[in-house]
C-alpha positions in Angstrom: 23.8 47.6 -4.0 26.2 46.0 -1.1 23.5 46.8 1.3 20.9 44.8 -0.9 23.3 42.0 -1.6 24.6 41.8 2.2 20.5 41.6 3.1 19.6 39.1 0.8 22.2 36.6 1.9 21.3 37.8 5.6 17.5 36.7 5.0 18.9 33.5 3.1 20.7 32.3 6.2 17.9 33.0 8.4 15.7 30.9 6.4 18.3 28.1 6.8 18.2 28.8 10.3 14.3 27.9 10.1 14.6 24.9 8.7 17.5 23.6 10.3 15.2 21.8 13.5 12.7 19.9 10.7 15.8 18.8 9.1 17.2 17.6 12.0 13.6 16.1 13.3 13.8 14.4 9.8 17.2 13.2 9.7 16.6 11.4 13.3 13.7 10.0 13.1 13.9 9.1 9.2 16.9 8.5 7.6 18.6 7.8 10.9 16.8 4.5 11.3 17.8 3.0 8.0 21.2 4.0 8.2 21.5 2.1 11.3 19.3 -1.0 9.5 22.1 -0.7 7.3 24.9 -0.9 9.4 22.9 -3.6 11.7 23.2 -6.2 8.3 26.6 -5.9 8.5 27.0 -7.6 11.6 25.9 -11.4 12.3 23.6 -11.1 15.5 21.4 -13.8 16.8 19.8 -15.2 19.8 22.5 -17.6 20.4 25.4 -15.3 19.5 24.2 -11.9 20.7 27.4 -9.8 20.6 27.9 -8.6 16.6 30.7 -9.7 14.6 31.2 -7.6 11.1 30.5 -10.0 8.2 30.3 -7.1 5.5 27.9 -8.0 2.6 27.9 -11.7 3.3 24.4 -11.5 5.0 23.0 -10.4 1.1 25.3 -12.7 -1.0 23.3 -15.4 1.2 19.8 -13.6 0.7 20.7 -13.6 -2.8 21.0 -17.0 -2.8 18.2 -17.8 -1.3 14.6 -18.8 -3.3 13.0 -17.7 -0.2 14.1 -14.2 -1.0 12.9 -14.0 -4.4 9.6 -15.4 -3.8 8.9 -12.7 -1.0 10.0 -10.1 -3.8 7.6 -11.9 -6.6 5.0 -11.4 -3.5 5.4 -8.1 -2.8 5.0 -7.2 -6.6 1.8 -9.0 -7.1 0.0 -8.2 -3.2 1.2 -4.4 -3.8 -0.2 -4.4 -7.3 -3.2 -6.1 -6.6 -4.2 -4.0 -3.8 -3.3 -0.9 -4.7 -5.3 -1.7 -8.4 -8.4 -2.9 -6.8 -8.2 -0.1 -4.3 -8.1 2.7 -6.8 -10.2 1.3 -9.3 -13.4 -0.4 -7.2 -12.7 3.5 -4.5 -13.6 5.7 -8.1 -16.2 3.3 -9.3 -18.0 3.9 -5.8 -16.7 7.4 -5.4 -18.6 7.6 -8.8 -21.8 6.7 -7.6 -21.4 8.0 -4.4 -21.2 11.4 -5.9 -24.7 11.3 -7.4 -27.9 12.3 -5.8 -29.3 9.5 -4.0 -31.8 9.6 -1.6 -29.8 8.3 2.0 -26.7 9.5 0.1 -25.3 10.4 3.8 -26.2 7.2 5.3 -24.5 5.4 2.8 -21.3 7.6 2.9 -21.1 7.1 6.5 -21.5 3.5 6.0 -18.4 2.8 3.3 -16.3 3.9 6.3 -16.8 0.9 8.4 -14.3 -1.6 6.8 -11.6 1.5 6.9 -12.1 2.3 10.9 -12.4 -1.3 11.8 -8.8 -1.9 13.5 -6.8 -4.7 10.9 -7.0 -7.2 13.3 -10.3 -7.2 14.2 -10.5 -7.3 9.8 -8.8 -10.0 9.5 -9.8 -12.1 12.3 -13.7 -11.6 10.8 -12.1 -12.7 7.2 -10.7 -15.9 8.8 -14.2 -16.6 10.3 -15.6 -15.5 6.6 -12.8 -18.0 5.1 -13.7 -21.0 7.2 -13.9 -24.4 4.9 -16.4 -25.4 7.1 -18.0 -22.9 8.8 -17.1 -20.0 6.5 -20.3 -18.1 5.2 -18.5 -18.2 1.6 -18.0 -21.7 1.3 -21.6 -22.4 2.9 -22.7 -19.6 0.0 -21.0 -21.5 -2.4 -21.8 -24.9 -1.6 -25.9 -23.7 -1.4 -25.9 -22.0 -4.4 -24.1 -25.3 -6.2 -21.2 -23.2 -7.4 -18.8 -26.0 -5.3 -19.6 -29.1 -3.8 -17.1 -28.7 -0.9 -15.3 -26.2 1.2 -12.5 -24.8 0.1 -9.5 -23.8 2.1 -9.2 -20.3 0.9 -6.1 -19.8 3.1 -4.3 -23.1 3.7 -4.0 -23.9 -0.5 -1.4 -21.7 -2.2 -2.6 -21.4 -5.6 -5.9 -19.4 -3.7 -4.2 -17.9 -0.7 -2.9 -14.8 -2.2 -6.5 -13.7 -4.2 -7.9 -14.1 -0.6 -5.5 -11.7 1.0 -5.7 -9.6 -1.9 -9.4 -8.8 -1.6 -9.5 -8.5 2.0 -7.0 -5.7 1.7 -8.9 -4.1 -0.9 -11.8 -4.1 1.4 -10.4 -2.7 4.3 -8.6 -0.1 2.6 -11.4 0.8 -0.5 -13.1 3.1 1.4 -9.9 5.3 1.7 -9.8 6.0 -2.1 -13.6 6.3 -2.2 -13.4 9.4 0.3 -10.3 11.2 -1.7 -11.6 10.6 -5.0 -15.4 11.7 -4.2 -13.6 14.8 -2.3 -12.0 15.5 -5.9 -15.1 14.7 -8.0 -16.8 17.1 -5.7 -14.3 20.3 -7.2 -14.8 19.0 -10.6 -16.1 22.6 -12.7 -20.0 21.3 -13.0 -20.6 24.2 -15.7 -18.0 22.1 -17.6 -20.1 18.9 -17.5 -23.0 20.8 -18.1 -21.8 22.7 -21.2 -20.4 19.4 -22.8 -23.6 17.7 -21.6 -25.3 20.6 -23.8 -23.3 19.5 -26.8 -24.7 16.2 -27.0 -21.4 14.5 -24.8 -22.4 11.4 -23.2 -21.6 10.2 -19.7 -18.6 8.1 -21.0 -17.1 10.9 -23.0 -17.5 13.7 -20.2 -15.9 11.0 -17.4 -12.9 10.6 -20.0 -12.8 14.2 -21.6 -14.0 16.2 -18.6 -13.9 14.7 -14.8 -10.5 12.1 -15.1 -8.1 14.9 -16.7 -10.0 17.2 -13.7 -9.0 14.4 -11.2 -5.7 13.5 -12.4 -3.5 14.9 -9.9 -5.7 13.2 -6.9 -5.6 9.9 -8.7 -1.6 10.0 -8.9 -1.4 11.3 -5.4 -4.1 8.3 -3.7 -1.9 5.9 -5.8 1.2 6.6 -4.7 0.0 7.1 -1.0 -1.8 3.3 -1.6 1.8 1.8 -3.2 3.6 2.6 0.2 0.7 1.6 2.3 0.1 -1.2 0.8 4.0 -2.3 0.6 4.6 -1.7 3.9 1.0 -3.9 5.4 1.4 -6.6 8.4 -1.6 -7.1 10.6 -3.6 -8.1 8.2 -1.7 -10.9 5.8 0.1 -11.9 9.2 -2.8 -12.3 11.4 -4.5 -14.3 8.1 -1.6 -16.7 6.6 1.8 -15.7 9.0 2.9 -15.7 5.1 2.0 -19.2 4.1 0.7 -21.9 3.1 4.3 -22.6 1.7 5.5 -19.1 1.3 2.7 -18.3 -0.9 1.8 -14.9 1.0 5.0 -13.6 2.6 6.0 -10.6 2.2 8.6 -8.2 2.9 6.6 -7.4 6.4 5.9 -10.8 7.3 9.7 -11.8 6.2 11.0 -9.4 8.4 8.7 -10.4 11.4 9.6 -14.2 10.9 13.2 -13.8 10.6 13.4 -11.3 13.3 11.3 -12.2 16.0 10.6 -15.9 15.1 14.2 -17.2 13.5 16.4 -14.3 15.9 18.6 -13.7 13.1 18.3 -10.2 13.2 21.4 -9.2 11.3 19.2 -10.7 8.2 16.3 -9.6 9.2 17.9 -5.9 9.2 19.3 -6.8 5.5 15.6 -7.8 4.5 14.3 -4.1 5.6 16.8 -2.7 3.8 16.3 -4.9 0.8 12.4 -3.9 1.3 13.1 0.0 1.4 15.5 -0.3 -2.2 12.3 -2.8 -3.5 9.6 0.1 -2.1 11.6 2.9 -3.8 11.9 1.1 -7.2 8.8 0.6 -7.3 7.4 4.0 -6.6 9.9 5.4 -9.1 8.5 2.9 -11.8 4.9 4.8 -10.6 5.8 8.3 -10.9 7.3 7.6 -14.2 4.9 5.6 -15.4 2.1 8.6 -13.8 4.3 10.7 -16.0 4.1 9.6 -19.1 0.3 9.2 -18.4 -0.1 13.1 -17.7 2.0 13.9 -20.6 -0.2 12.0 -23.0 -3.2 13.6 -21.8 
């Protein structure tokens, strides 16, 4: 019985020792790096005064203060939650109907790929052209087509800046979903679908009775893997607003960038990252419960 016990706890610490160099991999090159954020917004550093002096949590009191800050945090809310809900929905819908058999169905699937694989600047500097007021094909579109009689500056007026960085997210990034979801649709029990078919179920009722509750797991999986993504996005939005007109498309990324690299107050701009990862990790908290409840009703 000793022998057993005295084994047991033998095989226990070798499995510590195993895991000992990923935990220290991950503690270096993860958590490391925020702690030190963290300690960094303590201290007022900028260009002009480069050696740090310890201000404590003054650096946030002044964030706090700031409308600035809780615009970029309104921001964040509504780009994330755009994206990642255009993303999810508009990758099924075409996950849906790549999943049927089409004639060319392989050309097509290779050809939803080419926003994903297209580097995000080259994206977003083809948007810009796309945005143009006056050489944009959208505008000229809409101005043919007599749905507007003039250009309109997609990305210089606030109250349409953020739609238009919204959608060009959602195209870049749709495709990922589509390939994950039609992966999962492709494992979906097809004796399943056909028995319910038998039974007189229709298309609607097998996609909500049968394929989603099938799918479920991938769905909260892509969504979650979309949330951080999408949080944590810069080329794009930069390269296409720098966050403006007025604020209207900054972000925690872009925030960060500005205040950094632009502004050289990097003591804030270490407070904003740590700001962004409590902001990220609310949020993705708020998903999981909210995917939670979901699984638990179904």
């Amino acid at each position: 019985m000793a022998t057993a016990h005295k084994g047991r706890r033998s095989d226990r610490w070798m499995a510590y020792g195993f895991m000992m160099p990923a935990a220290l991999l991950v503690g270096l090159f993860m958590y490391w790096p925020m702690i030190d954020t963290f300690r960094e917004s303590l201290y007022s550093t900028s260009f002009i005064n480069p050696v740090p002096s310890f201000v404590g949590l003054a650096t946030y009191r002044k964030i706090f203060a700031d409308r600035e800050f809780w615009q970029v945090v309104v921001n964040s809310i509504v780009w994330t939650a755009g994206v990642v809900f255009l993303q999810n929905v508009g990758g099924f819908l075409i996950a849906l109907l790549l999943n049927l058999r089409l004639p060319g169905q392989g050309l097509l699937r290779s050809l939803i790929l080419l926003p994903w694989v297209l580097p995000g600047v080259v994206a977003a500097i083809l948007w810009r052209f796309m945005y143009d007021p006056q050489l944009g094909l959208i505008n000229s579109f809409l101005i043919r087509t007599g749905l507007s009689d003039h250009g309109v500056g997609w990305l210089a007026d606030p109250g349409t800046a953020m739609a238009a960085v919204i959608f060009v997210a959602f195209w870049k990034g749709f495709p990922f979903s589509t390939v994950v979801f039609l992966a999962a649709l492709q494992n979906v029990d097809q004796e399943q679908v056909e028995a319910a078919k038998i039974d007189g179920a229709g298309a609607t009722r097998r996609l909500f009775d049968i394929v989603l509750p099938a799918i479920l797991p991938v769905v909260a999986v892509n969504m979650l893997l979309t949330t951080i993504l999408t949080f944590n996005y810069f080329d794009v939005i930069y390269v296409l607003t720098r966050g403006g007109p007025l604020n209207a498309t900054a972000i925690f990324p872009t925030r960060i960038y500005e205040v950094g690299f632009g502004q050289f107050r990097f003591g804030e701009a270490a407070a904003y990252g740590s700001l962004a990862v409590l902001v990220l990790v609310l949020f993705v908290g708020l998903l999981l419960v909210a995917q939670r409840m979901q699984a638990r009703a179904v």
